[in-house]
PLY file of the C-alpha trace (Angstrom):
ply
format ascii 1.0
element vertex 479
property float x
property float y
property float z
element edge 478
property int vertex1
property int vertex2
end_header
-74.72 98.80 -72.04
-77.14 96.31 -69.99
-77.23 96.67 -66.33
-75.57 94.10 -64.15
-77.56 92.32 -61.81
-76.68 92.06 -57.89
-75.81 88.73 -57.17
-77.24 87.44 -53.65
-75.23 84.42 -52.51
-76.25 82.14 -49.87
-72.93 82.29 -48.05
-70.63 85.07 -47.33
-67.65 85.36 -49.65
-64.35 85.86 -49.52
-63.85 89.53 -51.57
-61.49 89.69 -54.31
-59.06 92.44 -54.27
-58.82 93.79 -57.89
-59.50 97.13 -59.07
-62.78 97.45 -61.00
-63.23 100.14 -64.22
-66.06 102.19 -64.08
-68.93 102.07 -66.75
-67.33 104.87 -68.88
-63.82 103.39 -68.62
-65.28 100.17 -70.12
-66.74 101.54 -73.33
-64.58 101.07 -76.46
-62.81 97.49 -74.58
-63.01 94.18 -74.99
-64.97 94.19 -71.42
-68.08 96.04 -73.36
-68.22 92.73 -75.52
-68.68 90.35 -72.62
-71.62 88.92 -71.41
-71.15 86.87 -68.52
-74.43 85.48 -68.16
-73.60 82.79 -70.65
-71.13 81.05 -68.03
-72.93 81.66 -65.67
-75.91 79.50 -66.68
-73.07 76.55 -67.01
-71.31 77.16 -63.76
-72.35 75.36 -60.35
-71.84 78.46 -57.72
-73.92 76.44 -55.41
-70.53 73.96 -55.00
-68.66 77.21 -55.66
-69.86 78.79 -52.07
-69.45 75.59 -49.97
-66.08 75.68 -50.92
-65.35 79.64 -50.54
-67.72 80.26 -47.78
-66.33 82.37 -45.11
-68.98 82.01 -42.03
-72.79 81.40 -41.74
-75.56 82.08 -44.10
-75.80 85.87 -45.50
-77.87 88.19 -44.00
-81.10 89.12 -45.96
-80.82 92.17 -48.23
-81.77 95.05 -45.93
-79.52 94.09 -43.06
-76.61 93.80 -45.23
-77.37 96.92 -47.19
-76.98 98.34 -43.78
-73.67 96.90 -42.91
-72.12 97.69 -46.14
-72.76 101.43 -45.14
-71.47 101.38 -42.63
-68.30 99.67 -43.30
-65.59 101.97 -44.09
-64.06 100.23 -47.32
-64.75 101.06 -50.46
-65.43 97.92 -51.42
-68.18 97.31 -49.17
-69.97 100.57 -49.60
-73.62 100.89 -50.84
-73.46 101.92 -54.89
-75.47 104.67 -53.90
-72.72 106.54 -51.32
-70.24 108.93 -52.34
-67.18 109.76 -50.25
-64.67 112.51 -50.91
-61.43 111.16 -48.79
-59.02 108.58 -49.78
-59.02 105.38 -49.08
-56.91 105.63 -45.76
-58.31 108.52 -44.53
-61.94 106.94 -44.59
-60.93 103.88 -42.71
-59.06 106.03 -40.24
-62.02 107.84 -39.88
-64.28 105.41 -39.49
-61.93 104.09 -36.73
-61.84 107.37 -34.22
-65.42 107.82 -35.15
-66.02 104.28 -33.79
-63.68 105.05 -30.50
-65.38 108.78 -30.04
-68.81 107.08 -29.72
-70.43 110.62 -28.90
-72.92 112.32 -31.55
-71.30 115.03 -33.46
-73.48 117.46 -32.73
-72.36 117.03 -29.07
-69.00 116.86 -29.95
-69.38 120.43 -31.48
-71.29 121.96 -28.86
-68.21 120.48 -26.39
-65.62 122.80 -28.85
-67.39 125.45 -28.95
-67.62 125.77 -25.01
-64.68 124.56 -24.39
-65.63 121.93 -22.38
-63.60 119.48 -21.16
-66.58 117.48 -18.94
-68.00 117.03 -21.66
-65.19 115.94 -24.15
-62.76 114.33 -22.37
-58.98 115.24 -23.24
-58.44 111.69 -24.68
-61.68 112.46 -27.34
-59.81 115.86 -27.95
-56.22 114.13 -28.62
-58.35 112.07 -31.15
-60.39 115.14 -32.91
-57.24 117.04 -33.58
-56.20 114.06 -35.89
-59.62 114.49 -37.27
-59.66 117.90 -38.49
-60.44 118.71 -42.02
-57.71 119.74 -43.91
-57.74 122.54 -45.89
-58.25 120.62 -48.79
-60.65 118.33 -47.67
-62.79 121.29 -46.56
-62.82 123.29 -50.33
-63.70 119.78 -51.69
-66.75 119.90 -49.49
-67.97 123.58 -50.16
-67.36 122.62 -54.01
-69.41 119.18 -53.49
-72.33 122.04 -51.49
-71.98 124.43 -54.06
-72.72 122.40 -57.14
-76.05 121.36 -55.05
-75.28 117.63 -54.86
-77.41 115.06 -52.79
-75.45 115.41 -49.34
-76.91 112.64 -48.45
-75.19 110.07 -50.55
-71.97 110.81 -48.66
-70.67 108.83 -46.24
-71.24 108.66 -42.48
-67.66 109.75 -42.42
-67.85 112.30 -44.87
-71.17 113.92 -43.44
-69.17 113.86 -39.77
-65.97 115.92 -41.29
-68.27 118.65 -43.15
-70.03 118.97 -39.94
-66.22 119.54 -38.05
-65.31 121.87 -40.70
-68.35 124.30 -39.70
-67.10 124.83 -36.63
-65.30 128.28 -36.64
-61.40 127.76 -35.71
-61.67 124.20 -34.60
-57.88 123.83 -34.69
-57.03 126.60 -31.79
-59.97 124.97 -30.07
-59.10 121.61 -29.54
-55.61 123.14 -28.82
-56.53 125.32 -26.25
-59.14 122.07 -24.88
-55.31 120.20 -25.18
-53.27 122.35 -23.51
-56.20 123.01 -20.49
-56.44 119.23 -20.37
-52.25 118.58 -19.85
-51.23 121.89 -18.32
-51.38 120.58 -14.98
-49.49 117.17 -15.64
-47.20 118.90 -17.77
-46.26 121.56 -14.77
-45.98 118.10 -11.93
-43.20 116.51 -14.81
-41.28 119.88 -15.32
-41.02 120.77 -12.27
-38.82 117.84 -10.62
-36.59 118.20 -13.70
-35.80 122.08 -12.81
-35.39 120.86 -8.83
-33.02 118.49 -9.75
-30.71 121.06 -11.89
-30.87 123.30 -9.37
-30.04 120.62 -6.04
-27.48 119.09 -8.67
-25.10 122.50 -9.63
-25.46 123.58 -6.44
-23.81 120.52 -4.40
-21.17 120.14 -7.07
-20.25 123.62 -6.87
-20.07 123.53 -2.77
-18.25 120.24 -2.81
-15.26 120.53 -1.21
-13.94 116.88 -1.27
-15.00 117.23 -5.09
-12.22 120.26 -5.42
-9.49 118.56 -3.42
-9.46 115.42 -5.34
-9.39 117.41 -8.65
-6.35 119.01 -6.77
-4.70 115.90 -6.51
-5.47 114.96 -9.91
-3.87 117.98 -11.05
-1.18 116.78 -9.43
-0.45 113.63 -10.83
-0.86 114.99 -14.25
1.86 117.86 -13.84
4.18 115.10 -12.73
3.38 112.93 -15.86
3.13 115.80 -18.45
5.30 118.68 -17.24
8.33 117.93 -18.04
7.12 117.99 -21.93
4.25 120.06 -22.10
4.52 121.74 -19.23
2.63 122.51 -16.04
-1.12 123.06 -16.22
-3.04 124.95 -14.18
-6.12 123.32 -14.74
-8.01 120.56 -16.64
-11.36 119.94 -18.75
-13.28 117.83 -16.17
-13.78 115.46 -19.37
-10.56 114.40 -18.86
-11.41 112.69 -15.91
-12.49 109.54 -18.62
-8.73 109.16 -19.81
-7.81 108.59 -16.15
-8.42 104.63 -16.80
-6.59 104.98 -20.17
-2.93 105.43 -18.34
-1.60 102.38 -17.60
1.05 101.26 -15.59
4.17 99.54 -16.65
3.28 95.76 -16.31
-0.40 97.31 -17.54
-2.24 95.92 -14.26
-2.86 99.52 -12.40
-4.36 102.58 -14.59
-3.55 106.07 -13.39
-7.30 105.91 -11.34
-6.15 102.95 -9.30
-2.83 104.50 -8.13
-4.63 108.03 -7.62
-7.68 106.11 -5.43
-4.62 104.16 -3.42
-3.23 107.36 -2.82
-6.05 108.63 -1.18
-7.23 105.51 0.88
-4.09 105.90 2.25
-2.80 109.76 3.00
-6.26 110.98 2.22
-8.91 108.85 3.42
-11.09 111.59 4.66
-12.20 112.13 0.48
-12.93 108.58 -0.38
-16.49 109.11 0.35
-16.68 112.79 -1.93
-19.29 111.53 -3.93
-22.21 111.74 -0.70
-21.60 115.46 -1.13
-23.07 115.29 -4.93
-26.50 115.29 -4.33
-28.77 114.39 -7.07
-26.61 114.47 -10.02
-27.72 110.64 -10.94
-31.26 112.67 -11.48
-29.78 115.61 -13.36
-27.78 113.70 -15.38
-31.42 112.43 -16.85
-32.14 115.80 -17.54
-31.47 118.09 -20.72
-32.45 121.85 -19.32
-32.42 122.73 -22.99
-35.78 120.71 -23.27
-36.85 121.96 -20.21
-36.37 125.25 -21.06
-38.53 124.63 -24.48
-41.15 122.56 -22.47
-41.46 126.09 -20.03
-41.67 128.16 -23.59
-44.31 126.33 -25.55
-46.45 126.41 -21.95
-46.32 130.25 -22.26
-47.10 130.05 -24.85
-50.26 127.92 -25.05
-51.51 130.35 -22.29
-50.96 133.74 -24.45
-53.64 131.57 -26.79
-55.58 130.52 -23.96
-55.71 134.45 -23.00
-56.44 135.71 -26.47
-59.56 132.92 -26.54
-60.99 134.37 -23.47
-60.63 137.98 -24.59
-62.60 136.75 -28.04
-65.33 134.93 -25.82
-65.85 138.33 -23.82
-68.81 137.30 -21.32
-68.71 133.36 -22.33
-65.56 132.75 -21.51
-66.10 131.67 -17.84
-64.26 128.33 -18.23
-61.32 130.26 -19.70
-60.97 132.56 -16.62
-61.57 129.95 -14.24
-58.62 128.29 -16.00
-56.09 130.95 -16.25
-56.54 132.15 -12.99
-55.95 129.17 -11.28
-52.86 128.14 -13.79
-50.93 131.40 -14.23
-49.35 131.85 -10.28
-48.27 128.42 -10.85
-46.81 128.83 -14.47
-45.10 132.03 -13.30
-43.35 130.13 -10.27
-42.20 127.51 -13.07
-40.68 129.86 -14.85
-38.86 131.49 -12.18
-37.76 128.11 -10.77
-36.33 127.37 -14.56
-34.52 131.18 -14.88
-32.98 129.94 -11.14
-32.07 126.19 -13.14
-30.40 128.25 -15.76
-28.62 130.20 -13.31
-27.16 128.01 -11.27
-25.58 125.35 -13.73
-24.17 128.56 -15.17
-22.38 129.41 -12.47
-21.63 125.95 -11.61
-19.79 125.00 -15.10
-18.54 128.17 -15.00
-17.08 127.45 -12.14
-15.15 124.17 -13.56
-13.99 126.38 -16.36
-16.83 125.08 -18.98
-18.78 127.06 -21.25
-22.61 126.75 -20.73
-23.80 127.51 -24.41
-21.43 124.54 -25.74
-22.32 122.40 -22.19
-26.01 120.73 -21.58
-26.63 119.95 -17.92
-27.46 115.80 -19.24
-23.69 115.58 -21.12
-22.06 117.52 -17.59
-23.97 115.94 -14.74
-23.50 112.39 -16.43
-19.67 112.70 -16.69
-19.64 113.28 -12.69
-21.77 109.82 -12.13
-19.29 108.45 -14.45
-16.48 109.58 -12.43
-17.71 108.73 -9.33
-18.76 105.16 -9.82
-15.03 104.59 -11.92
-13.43 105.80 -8.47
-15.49 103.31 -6.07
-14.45 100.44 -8.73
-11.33 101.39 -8.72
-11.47 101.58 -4.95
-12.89 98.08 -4.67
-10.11 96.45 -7.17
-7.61 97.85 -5.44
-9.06 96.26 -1.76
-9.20 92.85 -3.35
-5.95 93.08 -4.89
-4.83 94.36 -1.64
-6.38 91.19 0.47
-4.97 88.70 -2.36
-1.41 89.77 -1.79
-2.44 89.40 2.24
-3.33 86.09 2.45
-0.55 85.15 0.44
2.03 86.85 2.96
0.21 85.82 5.37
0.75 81.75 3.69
4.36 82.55 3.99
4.55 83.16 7.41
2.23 80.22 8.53
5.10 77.83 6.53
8.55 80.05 6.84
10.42 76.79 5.43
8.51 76.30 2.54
10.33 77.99 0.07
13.62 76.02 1.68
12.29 72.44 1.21
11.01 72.87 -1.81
14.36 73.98 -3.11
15.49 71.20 -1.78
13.34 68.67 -3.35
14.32 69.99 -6.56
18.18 69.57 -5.89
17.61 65.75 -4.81
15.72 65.47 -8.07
18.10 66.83 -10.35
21.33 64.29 -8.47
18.69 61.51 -8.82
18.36 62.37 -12.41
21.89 62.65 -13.07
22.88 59.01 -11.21
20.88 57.11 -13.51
21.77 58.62 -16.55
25.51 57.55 -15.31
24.43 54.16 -14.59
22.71 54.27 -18.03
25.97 55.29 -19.34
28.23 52.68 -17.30
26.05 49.79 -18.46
26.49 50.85 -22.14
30.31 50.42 -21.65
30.26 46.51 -20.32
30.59 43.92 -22.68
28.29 41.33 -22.95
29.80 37.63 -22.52
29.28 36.61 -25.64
31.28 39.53 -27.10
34.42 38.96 -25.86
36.68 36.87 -27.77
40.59 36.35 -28.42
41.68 39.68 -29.89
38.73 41.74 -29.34
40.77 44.19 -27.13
43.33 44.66 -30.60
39.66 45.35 -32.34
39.08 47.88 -29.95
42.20 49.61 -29.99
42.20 49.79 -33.64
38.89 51.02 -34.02
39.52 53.98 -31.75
42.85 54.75 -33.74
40.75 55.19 -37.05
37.74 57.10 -35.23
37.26 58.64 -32.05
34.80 57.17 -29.38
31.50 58.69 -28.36
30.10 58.31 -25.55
25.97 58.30 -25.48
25.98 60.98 -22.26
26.54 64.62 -22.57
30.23 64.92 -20.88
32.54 66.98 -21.98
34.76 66.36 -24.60
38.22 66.60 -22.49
36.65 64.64 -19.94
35.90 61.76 -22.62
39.23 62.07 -23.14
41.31 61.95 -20.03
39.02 58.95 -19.13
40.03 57.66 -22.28
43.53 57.71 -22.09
43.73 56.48 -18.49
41.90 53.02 -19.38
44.29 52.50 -22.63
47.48 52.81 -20.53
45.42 50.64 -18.01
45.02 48.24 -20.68
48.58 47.97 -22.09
50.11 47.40 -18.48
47.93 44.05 -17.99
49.74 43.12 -21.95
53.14 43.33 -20.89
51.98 41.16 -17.71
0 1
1 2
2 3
3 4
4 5
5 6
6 7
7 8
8 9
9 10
10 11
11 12
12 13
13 14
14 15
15 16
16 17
17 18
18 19
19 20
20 21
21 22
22 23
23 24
24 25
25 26
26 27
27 28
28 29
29 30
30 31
31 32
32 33
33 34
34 35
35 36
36 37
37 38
38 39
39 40
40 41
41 42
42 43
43 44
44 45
45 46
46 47
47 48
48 49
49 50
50 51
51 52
52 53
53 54
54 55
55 56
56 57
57 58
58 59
59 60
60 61
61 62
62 63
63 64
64 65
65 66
66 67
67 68
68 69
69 70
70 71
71 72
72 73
73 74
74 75
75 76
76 77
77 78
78 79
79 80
80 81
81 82
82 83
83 84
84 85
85 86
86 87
87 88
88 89
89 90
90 91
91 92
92 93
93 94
94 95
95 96
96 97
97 98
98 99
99 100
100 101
101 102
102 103
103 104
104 105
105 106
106 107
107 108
108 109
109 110
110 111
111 112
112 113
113 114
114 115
115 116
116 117
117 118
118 119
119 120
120 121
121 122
122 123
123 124
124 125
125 126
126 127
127 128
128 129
129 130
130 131
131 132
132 133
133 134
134 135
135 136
136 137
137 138
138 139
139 140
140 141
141 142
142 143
143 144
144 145
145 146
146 147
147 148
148 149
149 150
150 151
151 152
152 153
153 154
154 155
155 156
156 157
157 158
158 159
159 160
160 161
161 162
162 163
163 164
164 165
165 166
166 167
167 168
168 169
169 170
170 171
171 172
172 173
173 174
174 175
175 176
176 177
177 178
178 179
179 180
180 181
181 182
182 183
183 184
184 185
185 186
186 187
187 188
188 189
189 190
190 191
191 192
192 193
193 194
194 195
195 196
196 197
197 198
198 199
199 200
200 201
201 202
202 203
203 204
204 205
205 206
206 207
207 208
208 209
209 210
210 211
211 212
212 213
213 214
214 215
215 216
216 217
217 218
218 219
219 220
220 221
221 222
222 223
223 224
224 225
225 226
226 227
227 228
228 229
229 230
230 231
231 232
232 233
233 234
234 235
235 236
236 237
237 238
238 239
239 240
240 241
241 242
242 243
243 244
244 245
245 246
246 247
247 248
248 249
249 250
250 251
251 252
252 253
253 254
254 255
255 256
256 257
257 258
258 259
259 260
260 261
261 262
262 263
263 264
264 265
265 266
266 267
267 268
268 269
269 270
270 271
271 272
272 273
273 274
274 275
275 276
276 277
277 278
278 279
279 280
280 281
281 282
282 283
283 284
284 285
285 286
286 287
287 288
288 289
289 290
290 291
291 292
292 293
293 294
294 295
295 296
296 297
297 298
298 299
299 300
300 301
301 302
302 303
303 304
304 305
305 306
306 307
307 308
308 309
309 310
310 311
311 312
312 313
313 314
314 315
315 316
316 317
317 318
318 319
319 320
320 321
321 322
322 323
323 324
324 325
325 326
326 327
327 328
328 329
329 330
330 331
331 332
332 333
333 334
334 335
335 336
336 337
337 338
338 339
339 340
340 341
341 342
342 343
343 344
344 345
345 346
346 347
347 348
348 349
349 350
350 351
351 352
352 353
353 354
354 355
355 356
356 357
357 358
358 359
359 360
360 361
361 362
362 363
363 364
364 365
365 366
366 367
367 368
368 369
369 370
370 371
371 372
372 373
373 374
374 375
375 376
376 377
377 378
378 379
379 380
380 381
381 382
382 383
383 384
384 385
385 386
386 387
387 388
388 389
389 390
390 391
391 392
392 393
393 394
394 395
395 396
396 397
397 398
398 399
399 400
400 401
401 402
402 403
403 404
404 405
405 406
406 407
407 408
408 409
409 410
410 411
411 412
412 413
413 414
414 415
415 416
416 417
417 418
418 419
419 420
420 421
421 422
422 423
423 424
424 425
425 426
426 427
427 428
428 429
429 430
430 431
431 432
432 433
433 434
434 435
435 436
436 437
437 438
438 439
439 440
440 441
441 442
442 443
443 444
444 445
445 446
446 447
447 448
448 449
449 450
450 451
451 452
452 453
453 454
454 455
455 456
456 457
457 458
458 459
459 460
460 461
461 462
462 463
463 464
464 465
465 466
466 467
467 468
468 469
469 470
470 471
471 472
472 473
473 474
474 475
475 476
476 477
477 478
């Protein structure tokens, strides 16, 4: 098999993304039996490039020899260099090795002493993603061990066996981690467990909070004794159905008329909720994540402890550490056991269970409550002023009402006048319909059919009315 010739092109090319066979995998296909020089000779690449060129003219063959190296696709890689990652994990590599920006060897001697000067936390946060993996580090003692050229490896490659030398890297840069966050971690904790603690305790201690709950009660054992009979208590999650019991035209729910109530022979409670104190922050707060938060601190500084102990003498940065950040993680987690406490007690208190109750779920159905009552409070005062100025239109116009009645009884007699001057109309004869014996006509015709009269009068009415111009008529005959 001849050796293919590199091809130096004027222009940089666009790269075509296929997948090329190795040497051996070409042998025995058609691909052994080509010879692409012979196109080539006929082919004008010089048109070829103007049309596919991607920027200026190449770079001459050292400099680019250079950039392939360092570029962390395979595609682009000098023949000559070996790498023993995939192709993702090279590029993402290449990538924190490009945002590190530090020499490895000072990287390592930063590990090894700890040293967070040196190795700032954000270089750390980007090691740890670095770390050879177990498998990546046997494929590097096997590459050692069968005494191949290290130096056709990678830039990446050569940086990750140099990582995997260092002696427990992983519970180093965790340690560096945990050193670098402990304090920021302990200043977003902290509030959390403050506001627990504030929170359970004002609810607790409320007592406008317990004497609307007793009024509550009371309203439901006069809607549900009578068939379930009286309770003696409630799940405070019922306080969400409160808007779901409506009134009989549907306008008022069960909150409006329990809010009216108390504006009115209780307004001493309307403002309960300003003895609540900072449940709209512990509602924002899950203790069950605070409590894990407290946990995995502890224990990143049992580690941190073990480290020094392993360091002996050395570990001076350790020491300095833990002494300064163990009074304050002990005071954090006696400030969480007091969190724990205290909500507790406090949905013990309200007859909840705290295993089956997270301080988020309980503290959040409170603000719920408490903002549904000053809505409720507010509808009601604009309902209230609606129905006010409407009395109050009344009273500026007592005969209102009177002459509108009024109007409406001259418009009805109007109505009915014309429709009987409609009606008497109907009933003259024109001039030209009278002739000699029309009046026999008439009479004859109502003989053989009743008449009907285009108004709505009553039948016997018709009648009588009738009968009285017949006889009229029969009198002016016999005249």
């Amino acid at each position: 098999m001849t050796i293919k010739r590199k091809v130096e092109t004027k222009y940089k090319l666009p790269t075509l993304n296929w997948i090329a066979l190795k040497p051996n995998q070409v042998r025995g296909t058609i691909f052994n039996e080509l010879d692409e020089e012979r196109p080539r000779r006929r082919i004008n690449f010089a048109e070829f490039e103007q049309k596919f060129r991607l920027g200026g003219a190449a770079p001459h063959a050292a400099s680019c020899e250079a950039d392939l190296a360092s570029f962390p696709s395979k595609r682009f890689r000098r023949p000559d260099t070996v790498s023993l990652l995939e192709h993702t994990r090279l590029r993402n590599i290449a990538i924190s090795r490009r945002k590190l920006d530090t020499p490895v060897e000072k990287v390592i001697a930063a590990i090894n002493n700890l040293d967070l000067k040196q190795l700032p936390l954000e270089s750390v946060e980007i090691l740890q993603r670095m770390v050879p993996s177990e498998a990546e580090q046997k494929a590097y003692k096997e590459y050692v061990a069968e005494k191949k050229n290290v130096n056709q490896l990678t830039e990446e490659d050569k940086f990750l066996m140099q990582l995997a030398k260092v002696e427990r890297i992983s519970a180093k840069l965790s340690i560096m981690s945990y050193m670098g966050n402990f304090f920021d971690n302990i200043h977003l904790i902290t509030p959390q467990i403050h506001a627990i603690i504030s929170g359970s305790s004002s609810v607790k201690s409320s007592q406008k909070l317990r004497n609307v709950l007793e009024i509550i009660l009371a309203f439901g054992n006069y809607l549900n004794s009578s068939k379930r009979g009286p309770a003696y208590g409630f799940k405070l999650q019922s306080l969400d159905t409160l808007m779901d019991t409506k009134s009989t035209d549907k306008r008022v729910s069960l909150l409006h008329y329990i809010v009216a109530t108390i504006r009115q022979n209780f307004p001493e409670l309307l403002n309960f909720d300003t003895e609540l104190l900072y449940i709209d922050k512990a509602a924002q707060v899950s203790l069950e994540n605070v409590i894990a938060d407290v946990c995995e601190l502890e224990r990143g500084m049992e580690a941190a402890r073990r480290e020094a102990e392993a360091r002996g003498a050395h570990a001076h940065v350790l020491r300095d550490f833990t002494a300064n950040a163990s009074d304050k993680l002990r005071r954090l987690r006696a400030e969480t056991k007091h969190a724990q406490d205290s909500f507790a007690s406090c949905v013990e208190y309200f007859g909840e269970a705290p295993r089956s109750c997270d301080a988020n779920a309980f503290f959040s159905l409170l603000v719920r409550f408490t903002r549904a009552f000053k809505q409720a409070d507010a509808e009601n005062e604009q309902r209230r002023r609606l129905e006010q100025a409407a009395q109050q239109a009344d009273i500026v116009d007592p005969n209102k009402a009177k002459i509108t009645q009024k109007k409406q009884q001259e418009a009805v007699i109007n109505e009915l006048k014309t429709k009987s001057q409609t009606v008497g109309e109907k009933k003259l004869l024109h001039q030209d319909e009278v002739y000699n014996g029309a009046l026999e006509d008439i009479l004859h015709g109502l003989r053989s059919e009743p008449y009907r009269r285009a108004d709505a009068v009553r039948r016997s009415h018709r009648r009588r009315i009738n009968s009285h111009r017949l006889s009229k008529g029969l009198e002016e005959l016999d005249v």
